[in-house]
LORODREN-384964 format. One record per atom (N, C-alpha, C, O): atom name; x, z, y; chain; residue number from 0. Coordinates in Angstrom, 3 decimals. Example, Ala and Ser with C-alpha at 12.3 -4.5 7.8 and 13.67 -1.06 7.14 Angstrom:
// LORODREN-384964
<"N", <13.190, 7.800, -5.690>, "A", 0>
<"CA", <12.300, 7.800, -4.500>, "A", 0>
<"C", <13.200, 7.800, -3.300>, "A", 0>
<"O", <14.236, 8.465, -3.319>, "A", 0>
<"N", <12.850, 7.080, -2.250>, "A", 1>
<"CA", <13.670, 7.140, -1.060>, "A", 1>
<"C", <12.900, 7.870, 0.030>, "A", 1>
<"O", <13.409, 8.039, 1.138>, "A", 1>
END
This chain:
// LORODREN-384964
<"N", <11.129, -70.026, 9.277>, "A", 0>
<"CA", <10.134, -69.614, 8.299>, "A", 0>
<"C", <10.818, -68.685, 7.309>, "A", 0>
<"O", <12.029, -68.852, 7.167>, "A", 0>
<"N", <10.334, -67.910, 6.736>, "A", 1>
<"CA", <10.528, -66.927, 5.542>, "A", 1>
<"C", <11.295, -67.405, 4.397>, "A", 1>
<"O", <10.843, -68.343, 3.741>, "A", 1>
<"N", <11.977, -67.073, 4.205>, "A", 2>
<"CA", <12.779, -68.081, 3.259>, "A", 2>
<"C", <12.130, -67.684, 1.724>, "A", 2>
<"O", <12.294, -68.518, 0.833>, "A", 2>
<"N", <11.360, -66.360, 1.391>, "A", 3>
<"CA", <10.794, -66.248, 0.511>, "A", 3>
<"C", <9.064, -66.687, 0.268>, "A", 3>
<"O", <8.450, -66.738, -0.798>, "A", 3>
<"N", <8.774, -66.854, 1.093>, "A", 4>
<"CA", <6.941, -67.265, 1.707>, "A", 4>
<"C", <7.725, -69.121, 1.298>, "A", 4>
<"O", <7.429, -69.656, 0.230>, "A", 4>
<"N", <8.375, -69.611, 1.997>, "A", 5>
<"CA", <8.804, -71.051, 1.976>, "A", 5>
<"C", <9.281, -71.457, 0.484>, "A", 5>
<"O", <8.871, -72.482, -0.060>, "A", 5>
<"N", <10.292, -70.451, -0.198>, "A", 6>
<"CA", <10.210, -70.895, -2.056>, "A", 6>
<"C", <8.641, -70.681, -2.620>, "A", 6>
<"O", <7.990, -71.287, -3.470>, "A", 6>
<"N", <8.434, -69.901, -2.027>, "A", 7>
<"CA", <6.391, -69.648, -2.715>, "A", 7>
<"C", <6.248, -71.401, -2.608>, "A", 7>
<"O", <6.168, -72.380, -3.350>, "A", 7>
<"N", <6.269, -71.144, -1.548>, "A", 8>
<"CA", <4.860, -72.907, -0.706>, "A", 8>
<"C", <6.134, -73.926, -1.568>, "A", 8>
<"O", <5.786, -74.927, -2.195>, "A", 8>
<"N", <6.727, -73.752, -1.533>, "A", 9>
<"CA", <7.573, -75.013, -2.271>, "A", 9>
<"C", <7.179, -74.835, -3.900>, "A", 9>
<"O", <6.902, -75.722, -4.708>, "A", 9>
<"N", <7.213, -74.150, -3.993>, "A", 10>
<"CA", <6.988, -74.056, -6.206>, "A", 10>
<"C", <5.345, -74.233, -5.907>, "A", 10>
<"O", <5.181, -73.817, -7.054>, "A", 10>
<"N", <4.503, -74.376, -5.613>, "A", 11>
<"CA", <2.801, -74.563, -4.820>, "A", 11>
<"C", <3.251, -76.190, -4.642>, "A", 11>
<"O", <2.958, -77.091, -5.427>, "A", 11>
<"N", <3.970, -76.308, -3.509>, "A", 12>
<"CA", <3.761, -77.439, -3.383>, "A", 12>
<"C", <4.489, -78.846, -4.557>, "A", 12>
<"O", <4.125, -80.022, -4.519>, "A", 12>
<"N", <5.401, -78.348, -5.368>, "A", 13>
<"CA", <5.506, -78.936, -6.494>, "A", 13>
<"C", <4.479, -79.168, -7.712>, "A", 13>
<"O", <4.415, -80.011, -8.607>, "A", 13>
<"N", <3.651, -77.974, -7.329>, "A", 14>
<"CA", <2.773, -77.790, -8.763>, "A", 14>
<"C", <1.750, -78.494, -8.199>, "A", 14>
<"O", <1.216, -79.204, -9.051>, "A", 14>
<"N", <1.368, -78.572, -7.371>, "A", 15>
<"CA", <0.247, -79.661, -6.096>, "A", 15>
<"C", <0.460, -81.126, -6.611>, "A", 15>
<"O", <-0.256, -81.967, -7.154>, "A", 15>
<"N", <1.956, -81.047, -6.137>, "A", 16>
<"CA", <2.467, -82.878, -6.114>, "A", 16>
<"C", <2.251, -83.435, -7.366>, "A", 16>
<"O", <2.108, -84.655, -7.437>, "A", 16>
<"N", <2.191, -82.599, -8.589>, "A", 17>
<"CA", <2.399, -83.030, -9.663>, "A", 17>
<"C", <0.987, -83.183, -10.702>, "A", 17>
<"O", <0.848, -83.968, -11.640>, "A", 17>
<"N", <-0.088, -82.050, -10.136>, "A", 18>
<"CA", <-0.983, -81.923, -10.650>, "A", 18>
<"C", <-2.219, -82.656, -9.787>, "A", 18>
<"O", <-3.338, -82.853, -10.260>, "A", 18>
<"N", <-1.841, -82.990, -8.550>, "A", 19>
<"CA", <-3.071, -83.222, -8.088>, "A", 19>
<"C", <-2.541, -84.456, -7.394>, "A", 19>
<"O", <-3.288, -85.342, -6.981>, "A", 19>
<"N", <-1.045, -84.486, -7.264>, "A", 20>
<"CA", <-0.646, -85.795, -6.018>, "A", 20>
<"C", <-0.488, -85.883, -4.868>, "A", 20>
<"O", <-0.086, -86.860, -4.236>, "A", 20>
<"N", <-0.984, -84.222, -4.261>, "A", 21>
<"CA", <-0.747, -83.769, -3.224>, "A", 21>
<"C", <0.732, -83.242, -2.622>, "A", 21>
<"O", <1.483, -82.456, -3.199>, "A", 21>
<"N", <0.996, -83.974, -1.111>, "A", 22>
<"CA", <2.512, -83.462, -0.879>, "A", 22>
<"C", <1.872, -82.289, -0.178>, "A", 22>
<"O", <0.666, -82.124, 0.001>, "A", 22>
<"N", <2.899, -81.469, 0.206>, "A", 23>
<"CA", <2.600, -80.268, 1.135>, "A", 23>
<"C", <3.706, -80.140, 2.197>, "A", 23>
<"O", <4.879, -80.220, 1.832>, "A", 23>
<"N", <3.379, -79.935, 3.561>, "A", 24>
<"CA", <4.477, -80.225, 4.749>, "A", 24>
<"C", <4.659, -79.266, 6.004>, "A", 24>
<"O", <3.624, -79.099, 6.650>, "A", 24>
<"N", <5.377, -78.849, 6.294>, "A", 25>
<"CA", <5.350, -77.794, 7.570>, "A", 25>
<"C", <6.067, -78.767, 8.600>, "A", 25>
<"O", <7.222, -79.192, 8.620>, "A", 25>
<"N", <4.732, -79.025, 9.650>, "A", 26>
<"CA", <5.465, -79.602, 10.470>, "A", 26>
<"C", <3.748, -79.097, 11.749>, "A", 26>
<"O", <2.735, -78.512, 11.363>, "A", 26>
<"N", <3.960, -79.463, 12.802>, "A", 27>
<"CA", <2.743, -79.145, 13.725>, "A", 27>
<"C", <2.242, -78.141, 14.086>, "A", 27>
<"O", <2.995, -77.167, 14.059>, "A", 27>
<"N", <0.643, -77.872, 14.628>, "A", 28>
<"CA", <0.767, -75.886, 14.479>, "A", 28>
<"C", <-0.470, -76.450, 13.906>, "A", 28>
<"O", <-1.272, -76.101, 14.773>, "A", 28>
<"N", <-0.947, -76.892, 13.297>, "A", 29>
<"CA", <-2.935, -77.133, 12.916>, "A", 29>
<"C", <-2.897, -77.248, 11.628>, "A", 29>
<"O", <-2.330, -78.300, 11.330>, "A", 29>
<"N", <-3.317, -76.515, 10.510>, "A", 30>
<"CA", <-3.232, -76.955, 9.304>, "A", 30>
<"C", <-4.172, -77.982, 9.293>, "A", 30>
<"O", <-5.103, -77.824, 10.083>, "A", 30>
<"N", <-4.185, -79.187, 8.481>, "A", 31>
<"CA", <-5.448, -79.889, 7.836>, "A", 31>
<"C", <-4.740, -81.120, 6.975>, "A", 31>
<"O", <-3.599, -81.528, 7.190>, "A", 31>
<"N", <-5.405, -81.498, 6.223>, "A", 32>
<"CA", <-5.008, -82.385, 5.353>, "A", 32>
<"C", <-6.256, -84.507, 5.357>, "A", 32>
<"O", <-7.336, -84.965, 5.730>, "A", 32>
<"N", <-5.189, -84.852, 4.775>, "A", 33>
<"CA", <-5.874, -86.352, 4.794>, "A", 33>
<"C", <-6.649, -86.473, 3.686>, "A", 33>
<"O", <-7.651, -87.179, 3.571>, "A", 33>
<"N", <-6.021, -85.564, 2.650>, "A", 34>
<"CA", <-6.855, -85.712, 1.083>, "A", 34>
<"C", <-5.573, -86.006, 0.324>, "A", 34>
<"O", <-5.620, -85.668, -0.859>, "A", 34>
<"N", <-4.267, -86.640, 0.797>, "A", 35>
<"CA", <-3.042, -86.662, -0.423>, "A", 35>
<"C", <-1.845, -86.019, 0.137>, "A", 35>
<"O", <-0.870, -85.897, -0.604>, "A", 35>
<"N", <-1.756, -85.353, 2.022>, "A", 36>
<"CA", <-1.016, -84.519, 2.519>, "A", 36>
<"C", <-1.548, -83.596, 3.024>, "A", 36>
<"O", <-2.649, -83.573, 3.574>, "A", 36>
<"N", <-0.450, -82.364, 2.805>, "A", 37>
<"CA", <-1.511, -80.982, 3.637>, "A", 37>
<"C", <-0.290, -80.467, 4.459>, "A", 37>
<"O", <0.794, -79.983, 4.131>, "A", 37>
<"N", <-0.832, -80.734, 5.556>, "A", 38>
<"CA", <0.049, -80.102, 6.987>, "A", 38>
<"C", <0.046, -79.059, 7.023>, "A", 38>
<"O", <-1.112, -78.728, 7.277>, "A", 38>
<"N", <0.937, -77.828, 6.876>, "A", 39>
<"CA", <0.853, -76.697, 7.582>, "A", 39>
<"C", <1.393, -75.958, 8.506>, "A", 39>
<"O", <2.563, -75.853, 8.139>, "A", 39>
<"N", <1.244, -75.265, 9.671>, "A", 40>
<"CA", <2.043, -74.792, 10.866>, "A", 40>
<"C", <3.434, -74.609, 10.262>, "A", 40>
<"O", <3.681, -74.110, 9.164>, "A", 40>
<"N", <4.505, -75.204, 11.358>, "A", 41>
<"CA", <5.686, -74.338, 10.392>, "A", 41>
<"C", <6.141, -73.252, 11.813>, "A", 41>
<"O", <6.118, -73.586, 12.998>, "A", 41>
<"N", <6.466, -72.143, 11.351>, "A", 42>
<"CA", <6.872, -70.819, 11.834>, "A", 42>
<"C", <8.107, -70.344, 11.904>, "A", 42>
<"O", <8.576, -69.919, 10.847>, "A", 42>
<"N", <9.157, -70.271, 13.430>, "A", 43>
<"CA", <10.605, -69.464, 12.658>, "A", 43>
<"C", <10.304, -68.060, 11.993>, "A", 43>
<"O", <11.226, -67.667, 11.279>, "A", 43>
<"N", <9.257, -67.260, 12.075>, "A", 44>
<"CA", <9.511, -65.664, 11.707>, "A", 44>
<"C", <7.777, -65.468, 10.866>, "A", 44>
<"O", <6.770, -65.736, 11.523>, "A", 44>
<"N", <7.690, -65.078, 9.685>, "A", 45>
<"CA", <6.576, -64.685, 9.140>, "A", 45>
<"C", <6.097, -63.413, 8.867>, "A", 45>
<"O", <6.477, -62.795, 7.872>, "A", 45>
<"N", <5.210, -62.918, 9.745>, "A", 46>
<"CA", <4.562, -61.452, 9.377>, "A", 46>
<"C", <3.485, -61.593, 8.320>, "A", 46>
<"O", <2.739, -62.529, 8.034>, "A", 46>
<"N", <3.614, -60.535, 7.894>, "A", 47>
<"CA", <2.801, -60.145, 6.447>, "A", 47>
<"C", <1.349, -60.865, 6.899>, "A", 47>
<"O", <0.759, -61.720, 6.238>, "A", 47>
<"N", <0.845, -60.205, 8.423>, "A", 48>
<"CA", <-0.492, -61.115, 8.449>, "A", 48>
<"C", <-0.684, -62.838, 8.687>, "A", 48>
<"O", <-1.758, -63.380, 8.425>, "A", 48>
<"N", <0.293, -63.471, 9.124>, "A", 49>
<"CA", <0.728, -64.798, 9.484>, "A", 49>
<"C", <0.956, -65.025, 7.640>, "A", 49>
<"O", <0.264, -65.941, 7.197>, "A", 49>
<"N", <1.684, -64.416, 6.773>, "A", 50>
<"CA", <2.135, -65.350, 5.566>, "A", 50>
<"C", <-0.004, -65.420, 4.821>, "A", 50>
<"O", <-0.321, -66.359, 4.091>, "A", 50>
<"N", <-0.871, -64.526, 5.134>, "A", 51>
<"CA", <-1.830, -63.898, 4.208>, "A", 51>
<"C", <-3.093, -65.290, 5.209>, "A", 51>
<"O", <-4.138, -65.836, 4.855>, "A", 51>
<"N", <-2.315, -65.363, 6.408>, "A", 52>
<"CA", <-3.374, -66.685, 7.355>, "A", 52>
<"C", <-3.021, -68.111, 7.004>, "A", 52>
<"O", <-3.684, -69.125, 7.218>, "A", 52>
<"N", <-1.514, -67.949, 6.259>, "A", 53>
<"CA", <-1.099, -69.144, 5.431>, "A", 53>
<"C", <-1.378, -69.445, 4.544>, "A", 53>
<"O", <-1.498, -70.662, 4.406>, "A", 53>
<"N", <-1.595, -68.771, 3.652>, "A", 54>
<"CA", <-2.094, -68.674, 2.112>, "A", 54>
<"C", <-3.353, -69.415, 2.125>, "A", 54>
<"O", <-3.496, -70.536, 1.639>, "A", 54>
<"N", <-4.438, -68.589, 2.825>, "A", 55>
<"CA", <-5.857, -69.090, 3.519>, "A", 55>
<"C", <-5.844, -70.762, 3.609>, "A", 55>
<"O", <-6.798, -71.403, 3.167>, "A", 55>
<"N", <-4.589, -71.469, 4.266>, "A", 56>
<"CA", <-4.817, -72.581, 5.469>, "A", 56>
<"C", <-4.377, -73.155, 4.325>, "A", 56>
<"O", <-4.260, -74.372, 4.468>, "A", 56>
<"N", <-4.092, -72.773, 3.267>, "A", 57>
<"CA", <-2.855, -73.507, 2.360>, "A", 57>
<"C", <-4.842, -73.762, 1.032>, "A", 57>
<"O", <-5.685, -74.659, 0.986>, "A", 57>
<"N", <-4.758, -73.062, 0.635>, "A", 58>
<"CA", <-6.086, -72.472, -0.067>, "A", 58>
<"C", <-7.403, -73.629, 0.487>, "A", 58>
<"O", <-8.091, -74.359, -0.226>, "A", 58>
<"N", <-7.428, -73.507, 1.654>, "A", 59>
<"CA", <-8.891, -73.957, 2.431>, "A", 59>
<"C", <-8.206, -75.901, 2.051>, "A", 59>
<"O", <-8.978, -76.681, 1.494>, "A", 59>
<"N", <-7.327, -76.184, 2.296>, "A", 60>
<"CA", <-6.833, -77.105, 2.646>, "A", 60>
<"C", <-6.398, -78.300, 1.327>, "A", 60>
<"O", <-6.180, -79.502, 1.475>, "A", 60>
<"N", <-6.369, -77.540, 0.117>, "A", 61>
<"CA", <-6.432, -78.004, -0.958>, "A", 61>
<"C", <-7.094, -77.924, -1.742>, "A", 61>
<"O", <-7.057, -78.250, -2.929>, "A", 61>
<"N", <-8.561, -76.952, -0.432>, "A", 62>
<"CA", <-10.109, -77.299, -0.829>, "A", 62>
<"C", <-10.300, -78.236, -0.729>, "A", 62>
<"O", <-10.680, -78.750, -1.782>, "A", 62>
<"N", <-10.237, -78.957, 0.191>, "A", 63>
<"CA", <-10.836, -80.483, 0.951>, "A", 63>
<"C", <-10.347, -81.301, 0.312>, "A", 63>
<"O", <-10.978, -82.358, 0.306>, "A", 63>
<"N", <-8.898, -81.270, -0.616>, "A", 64>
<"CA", <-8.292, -82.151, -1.315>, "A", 64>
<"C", <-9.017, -82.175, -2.489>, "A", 64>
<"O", <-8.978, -83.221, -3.137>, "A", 64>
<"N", <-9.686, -81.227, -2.915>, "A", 65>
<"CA", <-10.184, -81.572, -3.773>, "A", 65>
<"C", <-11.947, -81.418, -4.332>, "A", 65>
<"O", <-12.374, -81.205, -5.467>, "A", 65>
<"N", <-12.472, -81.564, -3.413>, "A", 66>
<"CA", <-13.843, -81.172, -3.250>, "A", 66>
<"C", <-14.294, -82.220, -1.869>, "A", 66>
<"O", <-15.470, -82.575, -1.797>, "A", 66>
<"N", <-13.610, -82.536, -1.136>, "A", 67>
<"CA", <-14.046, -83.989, -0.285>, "A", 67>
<"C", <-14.049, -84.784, -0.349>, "A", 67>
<"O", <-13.068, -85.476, -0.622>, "A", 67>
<"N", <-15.446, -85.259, -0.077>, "A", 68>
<"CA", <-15.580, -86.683, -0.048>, "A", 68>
<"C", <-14.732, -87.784, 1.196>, "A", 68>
<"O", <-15.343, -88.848, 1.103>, "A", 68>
<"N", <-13.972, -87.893, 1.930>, "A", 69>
<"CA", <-13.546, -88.034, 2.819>, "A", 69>
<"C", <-14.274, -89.115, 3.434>, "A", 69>
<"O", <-14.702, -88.944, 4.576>, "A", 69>
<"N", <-14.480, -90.242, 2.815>, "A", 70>
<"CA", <-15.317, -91.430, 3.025>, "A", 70>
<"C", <-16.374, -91.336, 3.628>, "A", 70>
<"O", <-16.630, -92.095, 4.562>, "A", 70>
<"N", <-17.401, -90.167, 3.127>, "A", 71>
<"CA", <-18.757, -89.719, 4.068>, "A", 71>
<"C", <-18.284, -89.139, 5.464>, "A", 71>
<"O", <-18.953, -89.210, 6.495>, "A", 71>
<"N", <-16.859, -88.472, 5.336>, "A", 72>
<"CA", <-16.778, -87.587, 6.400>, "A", 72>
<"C", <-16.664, -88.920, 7.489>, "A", 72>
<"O", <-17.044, -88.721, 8.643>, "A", 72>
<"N", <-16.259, -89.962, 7.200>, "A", 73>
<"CA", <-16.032, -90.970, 8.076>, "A", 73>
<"C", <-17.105, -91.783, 8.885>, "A", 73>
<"O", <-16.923, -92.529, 9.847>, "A", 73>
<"N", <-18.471, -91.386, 8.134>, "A", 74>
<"CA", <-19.829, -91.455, 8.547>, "A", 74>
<"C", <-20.174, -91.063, 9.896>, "A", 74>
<"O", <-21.035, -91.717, 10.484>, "A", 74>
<"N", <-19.490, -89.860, 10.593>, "A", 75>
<"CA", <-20.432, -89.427, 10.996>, "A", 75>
<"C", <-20.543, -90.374, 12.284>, "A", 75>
<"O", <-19.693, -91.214, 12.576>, "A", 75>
<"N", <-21.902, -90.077, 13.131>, "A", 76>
<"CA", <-22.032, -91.145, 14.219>, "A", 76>
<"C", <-21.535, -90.411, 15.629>, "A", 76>
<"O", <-21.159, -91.256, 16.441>, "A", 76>
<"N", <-21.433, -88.902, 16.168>, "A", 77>
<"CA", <-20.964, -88.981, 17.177>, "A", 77>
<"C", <-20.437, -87.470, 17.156>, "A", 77>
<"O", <-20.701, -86.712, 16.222>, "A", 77>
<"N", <-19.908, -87.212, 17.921>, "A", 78>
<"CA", <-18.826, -85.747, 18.087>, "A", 78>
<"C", <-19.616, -84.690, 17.451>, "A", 78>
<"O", <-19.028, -84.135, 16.523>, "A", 78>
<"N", <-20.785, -84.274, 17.708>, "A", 79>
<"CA", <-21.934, -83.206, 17.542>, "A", 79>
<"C", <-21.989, -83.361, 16.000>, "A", 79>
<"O", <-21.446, -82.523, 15.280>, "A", 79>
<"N", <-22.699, -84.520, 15.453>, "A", 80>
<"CA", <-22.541, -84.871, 13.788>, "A", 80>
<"C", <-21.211, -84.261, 13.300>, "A", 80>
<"O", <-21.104, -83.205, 12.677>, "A", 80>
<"N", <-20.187, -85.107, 13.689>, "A", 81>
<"CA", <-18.711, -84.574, 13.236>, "A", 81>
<"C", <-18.713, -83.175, 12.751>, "A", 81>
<"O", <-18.603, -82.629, 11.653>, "A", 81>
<"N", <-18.913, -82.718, 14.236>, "A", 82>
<"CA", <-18.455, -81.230, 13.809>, "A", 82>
<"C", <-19.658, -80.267, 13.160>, "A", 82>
<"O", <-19.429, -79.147, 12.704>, "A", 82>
<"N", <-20.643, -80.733, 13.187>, "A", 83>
<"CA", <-21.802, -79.885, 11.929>, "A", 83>
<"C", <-21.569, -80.112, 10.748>, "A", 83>
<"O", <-21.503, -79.223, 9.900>, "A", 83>
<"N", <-21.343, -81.856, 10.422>, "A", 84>
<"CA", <-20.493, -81.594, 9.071>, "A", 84>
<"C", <-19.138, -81.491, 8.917>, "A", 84>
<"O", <-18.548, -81.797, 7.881>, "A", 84>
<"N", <-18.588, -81.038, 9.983>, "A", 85>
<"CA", <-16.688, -80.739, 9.393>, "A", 85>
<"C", <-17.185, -79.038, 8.718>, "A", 85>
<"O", <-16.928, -78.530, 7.627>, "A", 85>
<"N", <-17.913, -78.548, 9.806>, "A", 86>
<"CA", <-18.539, -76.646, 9.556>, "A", 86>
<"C", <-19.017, -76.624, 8.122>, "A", 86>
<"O", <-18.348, -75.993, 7.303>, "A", 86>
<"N", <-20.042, -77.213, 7.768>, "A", 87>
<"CA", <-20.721, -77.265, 6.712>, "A", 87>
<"C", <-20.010, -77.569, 5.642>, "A", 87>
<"O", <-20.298, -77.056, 4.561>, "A", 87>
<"N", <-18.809, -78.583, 5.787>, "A", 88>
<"CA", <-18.034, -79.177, 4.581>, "A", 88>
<"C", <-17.145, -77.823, 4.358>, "A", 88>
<"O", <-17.049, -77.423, 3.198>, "A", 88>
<"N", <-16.404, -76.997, 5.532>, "A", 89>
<"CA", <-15.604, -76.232, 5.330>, "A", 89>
<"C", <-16.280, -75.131, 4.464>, "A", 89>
<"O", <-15.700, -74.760, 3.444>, "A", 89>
<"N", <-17.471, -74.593, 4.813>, "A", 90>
<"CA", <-18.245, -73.394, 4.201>, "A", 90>
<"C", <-18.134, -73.938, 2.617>, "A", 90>
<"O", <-17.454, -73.305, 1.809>, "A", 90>
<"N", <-18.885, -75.218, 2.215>, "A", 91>
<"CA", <-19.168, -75.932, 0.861>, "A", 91>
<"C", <-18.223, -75.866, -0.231>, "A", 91>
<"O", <-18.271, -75.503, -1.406>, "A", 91>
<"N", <-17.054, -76.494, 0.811>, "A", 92>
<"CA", <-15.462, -76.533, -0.430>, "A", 92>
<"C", <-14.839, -75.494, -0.771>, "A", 92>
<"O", <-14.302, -75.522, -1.879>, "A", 92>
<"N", <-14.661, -73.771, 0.389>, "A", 93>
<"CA", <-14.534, -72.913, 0.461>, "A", 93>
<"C", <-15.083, -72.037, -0.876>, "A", 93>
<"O", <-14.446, -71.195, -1.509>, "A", 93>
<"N", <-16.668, -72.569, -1.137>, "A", 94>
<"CA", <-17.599, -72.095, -1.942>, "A", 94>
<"C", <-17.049, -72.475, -3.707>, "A", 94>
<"O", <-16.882, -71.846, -4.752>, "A", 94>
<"N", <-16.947, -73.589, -3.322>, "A", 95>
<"CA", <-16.866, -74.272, -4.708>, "A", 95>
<"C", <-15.195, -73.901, -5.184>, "A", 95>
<"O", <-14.752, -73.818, -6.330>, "A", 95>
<"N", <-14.449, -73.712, -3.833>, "A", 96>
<"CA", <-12.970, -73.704, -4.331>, "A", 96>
<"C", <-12.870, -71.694, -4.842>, "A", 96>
<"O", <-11.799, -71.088, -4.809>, "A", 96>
<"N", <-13.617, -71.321, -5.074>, "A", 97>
<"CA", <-13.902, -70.263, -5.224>, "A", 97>
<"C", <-14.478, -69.933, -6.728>, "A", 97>
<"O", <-14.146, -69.142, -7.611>, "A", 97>
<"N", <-15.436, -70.862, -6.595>, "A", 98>
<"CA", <-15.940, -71.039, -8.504>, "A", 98>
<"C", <-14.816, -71.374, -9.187>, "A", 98>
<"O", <-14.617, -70.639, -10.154>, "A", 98>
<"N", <-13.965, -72.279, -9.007>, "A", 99>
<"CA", <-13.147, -72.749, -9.815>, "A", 99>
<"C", <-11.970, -71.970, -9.991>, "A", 99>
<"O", <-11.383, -72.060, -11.069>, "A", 99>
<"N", <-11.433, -71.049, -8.901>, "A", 100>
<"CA", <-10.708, -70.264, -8.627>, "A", 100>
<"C", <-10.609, -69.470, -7.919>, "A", 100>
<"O", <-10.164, -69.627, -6.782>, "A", 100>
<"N", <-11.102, -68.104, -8.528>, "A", 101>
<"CA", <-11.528, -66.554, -7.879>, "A", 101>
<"C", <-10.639, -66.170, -7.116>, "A", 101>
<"O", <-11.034, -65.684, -6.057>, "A", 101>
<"N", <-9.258, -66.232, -7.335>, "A", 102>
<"CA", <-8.601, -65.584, -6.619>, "A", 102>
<"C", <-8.528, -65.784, -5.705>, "A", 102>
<"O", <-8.117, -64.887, -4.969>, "A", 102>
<"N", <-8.869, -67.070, -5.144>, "A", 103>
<"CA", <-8.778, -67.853, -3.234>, "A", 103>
<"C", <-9.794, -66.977, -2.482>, "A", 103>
<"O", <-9.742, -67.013, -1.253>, "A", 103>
<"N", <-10.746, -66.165, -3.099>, "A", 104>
<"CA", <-11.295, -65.890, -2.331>, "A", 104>
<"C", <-10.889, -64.459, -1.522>, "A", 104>
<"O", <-11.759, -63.849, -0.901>, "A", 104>
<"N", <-9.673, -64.042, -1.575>, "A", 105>
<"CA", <-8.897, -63.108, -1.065>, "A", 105>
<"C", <-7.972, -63.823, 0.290>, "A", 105>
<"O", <-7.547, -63.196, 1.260>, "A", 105>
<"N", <-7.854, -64.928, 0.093>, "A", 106>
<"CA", <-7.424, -65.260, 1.377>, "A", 106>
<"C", <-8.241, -66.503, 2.080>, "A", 106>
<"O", <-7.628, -67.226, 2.866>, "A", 106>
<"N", <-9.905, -66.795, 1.735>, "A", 107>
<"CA", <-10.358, -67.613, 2.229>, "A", 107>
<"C", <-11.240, -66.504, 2.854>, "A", 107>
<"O", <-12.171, -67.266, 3.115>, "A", 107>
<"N", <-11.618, -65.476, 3.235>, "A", 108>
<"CA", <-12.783, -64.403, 3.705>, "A", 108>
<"C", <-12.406, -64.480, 4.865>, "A", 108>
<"O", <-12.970, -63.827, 5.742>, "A", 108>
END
């Protein structure tokens, strides 16, 4: 990984841990989070468009941390449900993580 993209996500992910309780982790290739960890792909080599799809996954992902209900998401009754509201939740938090902070919306589009 980038050794300068990786001090970014590390001073992010301190200001996360501290303000919200959230850890932040590069490990897997799928970003998504539980609601108190946020997984993100980890990468040996980062291109300008890969660090700007990180930002996004990093952004979208500490939407859900903080705009999900997780408990409802646990509702749903079968695969089809799931994924209309995983779509719908993603558009929603996207939305709102946007009111609260304009600038995400440069790497959530």
């Amino acid at each position: 990984m980038s050794h300068v993209f990786e001090s970014t996500m590390e001073k992010l992910a301190r200001i996360l841990a501290r303000q919200y309780g959230i850890e932040v982790v590069f490990e897997g290739n799928v970003p998504c989070t539980d609601g108190k960890k946020i997984y993100l792909p980890s990468f040996d080599a980062m291109t300008p468009e890969l660090r700007k799809d990180m930002e996004g996954f990093l952004d979208h992902e500490v939407a859900h941390c903080k705009f999900t209900k997780f408990d409802e998401l646990k509702k749903c009754v079968n695969k089809l449900h799931n994924f209309l509201t995983q779509n719908i939740e993603d558009y929603r938090i996207e939305i709102e993580m946007q009111k609260e902070f304009p600038g995400t919306a440069f790497h959530l589009i």
